[in-house]
N, C-alpha and C positions, 0 to 999 in steps of 0.2 A: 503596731508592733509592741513587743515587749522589751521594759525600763526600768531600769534600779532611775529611780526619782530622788532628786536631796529639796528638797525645804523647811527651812527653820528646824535644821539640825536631826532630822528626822528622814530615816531612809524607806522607803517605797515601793514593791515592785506593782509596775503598772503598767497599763494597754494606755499607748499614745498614737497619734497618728503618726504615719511613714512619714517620713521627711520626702520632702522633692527641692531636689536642687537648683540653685540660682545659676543664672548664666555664669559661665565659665568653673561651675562645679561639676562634683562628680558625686553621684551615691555609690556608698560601698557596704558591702554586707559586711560582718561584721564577722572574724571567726573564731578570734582570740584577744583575748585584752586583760592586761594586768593592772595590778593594784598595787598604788605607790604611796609612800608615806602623807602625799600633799594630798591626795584624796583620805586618808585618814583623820585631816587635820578640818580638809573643808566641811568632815560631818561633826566637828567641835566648833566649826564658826571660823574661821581662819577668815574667810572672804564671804562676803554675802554673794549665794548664790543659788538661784532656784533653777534647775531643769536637772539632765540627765547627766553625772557624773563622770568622770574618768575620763583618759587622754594616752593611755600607750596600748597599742594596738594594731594587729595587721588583717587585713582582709580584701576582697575580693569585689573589682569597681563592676560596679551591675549596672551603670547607666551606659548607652550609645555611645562611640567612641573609640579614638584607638587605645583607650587602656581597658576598654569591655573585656572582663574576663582574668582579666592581670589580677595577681597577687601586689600589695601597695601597704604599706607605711604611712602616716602624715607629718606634718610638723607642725604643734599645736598652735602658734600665732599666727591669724587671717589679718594680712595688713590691707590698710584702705588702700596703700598706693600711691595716696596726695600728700600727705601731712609733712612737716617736716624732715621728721625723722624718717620716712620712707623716701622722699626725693633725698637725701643724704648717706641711703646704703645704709639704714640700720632697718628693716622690716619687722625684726624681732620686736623693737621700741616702738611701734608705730602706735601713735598718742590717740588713736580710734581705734584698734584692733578689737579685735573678740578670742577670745582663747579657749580649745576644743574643751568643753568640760569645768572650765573656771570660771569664764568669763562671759557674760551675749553670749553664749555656740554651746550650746545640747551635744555632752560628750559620745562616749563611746561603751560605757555598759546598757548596751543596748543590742537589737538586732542590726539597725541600719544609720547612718551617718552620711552628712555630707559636708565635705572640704573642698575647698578651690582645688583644679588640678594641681596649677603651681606649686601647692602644699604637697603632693604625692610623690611619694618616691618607689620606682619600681624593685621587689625583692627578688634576691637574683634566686635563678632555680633550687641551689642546691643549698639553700637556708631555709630549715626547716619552719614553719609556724614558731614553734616553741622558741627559737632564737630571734626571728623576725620579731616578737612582740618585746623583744628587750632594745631595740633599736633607736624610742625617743630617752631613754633614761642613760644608753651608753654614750648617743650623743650630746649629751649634757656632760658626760665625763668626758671626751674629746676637746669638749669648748677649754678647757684648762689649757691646753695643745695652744690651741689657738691666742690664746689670752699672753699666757707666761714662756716665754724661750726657756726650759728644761733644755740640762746638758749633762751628758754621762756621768761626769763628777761631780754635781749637784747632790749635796743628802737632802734627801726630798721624803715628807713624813705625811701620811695619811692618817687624818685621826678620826678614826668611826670604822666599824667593819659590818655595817649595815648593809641594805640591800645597793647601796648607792656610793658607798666607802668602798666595796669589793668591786663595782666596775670603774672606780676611780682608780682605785689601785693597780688592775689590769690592765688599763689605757697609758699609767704611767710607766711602766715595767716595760713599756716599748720601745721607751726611752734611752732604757740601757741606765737611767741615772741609781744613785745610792738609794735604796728606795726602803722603809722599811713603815708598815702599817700597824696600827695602836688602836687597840679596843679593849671592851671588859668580858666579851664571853670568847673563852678556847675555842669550843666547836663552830664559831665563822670562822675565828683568825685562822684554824686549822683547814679550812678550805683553802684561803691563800697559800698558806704553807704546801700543800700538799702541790701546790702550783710550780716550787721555787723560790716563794717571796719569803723576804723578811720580816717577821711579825713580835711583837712587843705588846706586853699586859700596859693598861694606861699607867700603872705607879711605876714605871722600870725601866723609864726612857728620860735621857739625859737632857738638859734643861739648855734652852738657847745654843742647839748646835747644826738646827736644818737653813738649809739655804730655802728652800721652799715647804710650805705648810699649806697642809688642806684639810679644812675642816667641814665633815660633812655629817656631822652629828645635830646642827642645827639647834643644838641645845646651850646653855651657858656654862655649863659644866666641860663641853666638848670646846666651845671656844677659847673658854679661859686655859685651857690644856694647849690648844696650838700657840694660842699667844704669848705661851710659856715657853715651848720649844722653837720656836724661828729665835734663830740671830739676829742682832745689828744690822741692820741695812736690809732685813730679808723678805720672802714677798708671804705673806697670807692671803688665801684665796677661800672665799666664802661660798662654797659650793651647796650647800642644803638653806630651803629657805627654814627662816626665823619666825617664831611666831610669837608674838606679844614683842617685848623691848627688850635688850640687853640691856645690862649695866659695865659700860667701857671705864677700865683704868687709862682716860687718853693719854695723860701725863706720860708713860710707860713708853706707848706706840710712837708718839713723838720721842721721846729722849733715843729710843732705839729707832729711830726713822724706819719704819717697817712699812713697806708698799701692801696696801688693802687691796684687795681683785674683788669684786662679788663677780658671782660666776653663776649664767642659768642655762637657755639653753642653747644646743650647739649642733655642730655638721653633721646630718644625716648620712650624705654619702659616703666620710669616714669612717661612719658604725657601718654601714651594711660592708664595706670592703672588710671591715677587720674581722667581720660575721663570715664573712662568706671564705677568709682565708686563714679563719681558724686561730686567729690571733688573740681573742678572747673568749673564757669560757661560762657561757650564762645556764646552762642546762640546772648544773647541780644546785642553782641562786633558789629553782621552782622548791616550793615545798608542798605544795595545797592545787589541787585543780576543785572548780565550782560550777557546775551549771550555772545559764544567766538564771532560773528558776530561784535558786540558792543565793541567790546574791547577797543578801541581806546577811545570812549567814556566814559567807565568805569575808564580807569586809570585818565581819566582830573576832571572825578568827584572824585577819590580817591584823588588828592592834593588839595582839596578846604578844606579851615580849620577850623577843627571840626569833621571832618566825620572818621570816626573807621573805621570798616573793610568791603569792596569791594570785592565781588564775583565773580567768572566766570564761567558759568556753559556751560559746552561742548554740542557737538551733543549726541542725544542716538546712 
């Protein structure tokens, strides 16, 4: 089949063998998969990682079984099952996993894949592909949900209006809480806006007045902006991964006893319900479709800055 390949930072497209799946997996064809910032990073080196890329995606299980035929989602960590952290109800932390695309597990820019069933989740009828492939990145924004109790009267501030900032923002807004979003280019923040939400240029937002902050800019410039704006006692939540090291003011974070959250990823079947009942809107995020042909091409136009979300669209 055909592979966008990553090794020692260098991208690929290549003829690999078809996968076949281990007991209790499923092969799935592959027929949409998008391109996310942590795949941009892993072709700078972010993680040493060699096989086939990428991790959000929906497609169509082609092995025997009762989901043969089904339209499906994954969730990209394969837990052992044994280890600690799996006999204790955290499967995401499991201290042996492999991770679709990052980790041991040949991702998803690819024709074919294979995940544990467990891993799959089915997409309900009337979610189109183009929505279904936003499904592992919205659930990541959900995990906030789950992590932080948000309450209507909460000012709660999103700093980034990236492709990851705007389904944070939309997952919060559910909330009903004070909600208003912070970035440096108009034409995203204006996507929010056009939504309803409240949107703020980064220099023009008032300094230590949110009860919750989310930073999902992943940068030092973006952190130090949120760790500006939470209160006293208030929670920051580290929603984009980091790359290389920050440099922490702790003295600060202490003196303001500020609650840190790091935040990855989260409940699948809250992103397909809030998909499926219109509750978020991921269409306008798309800006680029790319054959898997083009790949190589798609991911150089996905780091040009400003551009949201990058497509791949497989063979039929």
């Amino acid at each position: 089949m055909q592979a966008l390949w990553l090794e020692e930072r260098q991208l690929t497209l290549r003829e690999i063998p078809a996968p076949a799946p281990a007991p209790g997996e499923a092969l799935v064809r592959v027929r949409l998969a998008g391109i996310c910032s942590t795949d941009l990073e892993m072709t700078r080196g972010y993680y040493p990682f060699a096989g086939v890329l990428g991790h959000e995606f929906v497609g169509v299980v082609a092995s025997p079984g009762p989901l043969h035929g089904r339209r499906v989602v994954g969730e990209i960590n394969v837990a052992c099952g044994e280890c600690v952290q799996c006999r204790q109800g955290r499967p995401r932390h499991c201290e042996r996993r492999t991770v679709l695309g990052l980790a041991g597990r040949h991702g998803v820019f690819a024709e074919q894949l294979t995940l544990p069933l467990d891993n799959l989740h089915l997409v309900p009828d009337d979610v189109p592909d183009d929505e279904a492939v936003f499904t592992e990145p919205l659930a990541a924004a959900f995990e906030i949900l789950e992590q932080v109790p948000i309450q209507p009267a909460d000012a709660v501030v999103v700093v980034g209006d990236g492709k990851l900032g705007q389904l944070c923002a939309q997952v919060l807004a559910l909330t009903g809480c004070q909600l208003t979003v912070v970035g440096r280019q108009p034409a995203k923040l204006q996507l929010l806006a056009d939504r309803g939400l409240a949107t703020c240029l980064a220099d023009a937002v008032p300094d230590r007045r949110a009860d919750v902050v989310v930073e999902a800019t992943g940068g030092p410039g973006g952190f130090e902006l949120a760790r500006r704006l939470v209160r006293p006692r208030g929670t920051l939540v580290l929603k984009s991964t980091y790359v290389g090291r920050l440099a922490l003011d702790m003295s600060r974070l202490v003196v303001d006893e500020i609650t840190l959250v790091g935040s990855r990823c989260g409940p699948f079947p809250a992103a397909l319900q809030a998909l499926a009942r219109r509750q978020v809107e991921v269409r306008r995020l798309i800006q680029a479709r790319y054959p898997l042909s083009r790949a190589v091409e798609a991911l150089a136009h996905a780091q040009q800055p400003g551009v949201l979300k990058v497509l791949l669209t497989m063979p039929a």
